[in-house]
C-alpha positions, 0 to 999 in steps of 0.5 A: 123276099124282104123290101128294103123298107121293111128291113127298117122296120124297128120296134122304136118306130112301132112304139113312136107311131102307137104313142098316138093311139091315147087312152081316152079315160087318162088322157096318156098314150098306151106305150107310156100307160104300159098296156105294150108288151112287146113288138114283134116284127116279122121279117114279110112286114107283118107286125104283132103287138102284145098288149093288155088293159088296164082291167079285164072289164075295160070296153077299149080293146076293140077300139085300140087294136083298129086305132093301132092298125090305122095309125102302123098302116100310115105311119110304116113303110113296107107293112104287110100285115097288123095283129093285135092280141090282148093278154092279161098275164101279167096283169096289168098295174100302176107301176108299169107306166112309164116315168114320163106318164108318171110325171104327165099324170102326176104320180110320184 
């Protein structure tokens, strides 16, 4: 039986809570660098985050999945459950990042 809650559940939310889990090395939010690829809502509650990495030798994945998990489990209401897969196709690059984190980090 679905919570009334996790009917809710949007992928707007889930993107807005993850903008606080920051790229330590360029100081922007990994939904602005382009490293989500997509938001999978489940309708028990459980959330599955598809994402990537600036580079397939980058040391953070482990990192950001748990500050991902911590911060979906306080910020949604209603979850069951949190996945994060990495994947690297596409790979990731440059132009995937958002017009705002363009702006932040002055590109363009």
């Amino acid at each position: 039986m679905t919570s009334l809650l996790q009917t809710f559940m949007t992928e707007e939310m889930v993107l807005t809570a993850i903008k606080a889990v920051i790229d330590p090395e360029l100081g922007l939010n990994i939904v602005d660098l382009g490293l989500i690829y997509s938001v999978d809502i489940e309708e028990d509650g459980r959330i599955t985050i598809i994402m990537t990495l600036t580079t397939p030798s980058c040391p953070l994945h482990a990192s950001f999945a748990q500050e991902i998990e911590r911060v979906l489990w306080q910020s949604i209401p209603g979850l069951t459950g949190v996945s994060v897969e990495l994947v690297w196709e596409p790979p990731w690059n440059p132009m995937m990042i958002s017009p705002e984190g363009r702006a932040l980090l002055g590109i363009d």
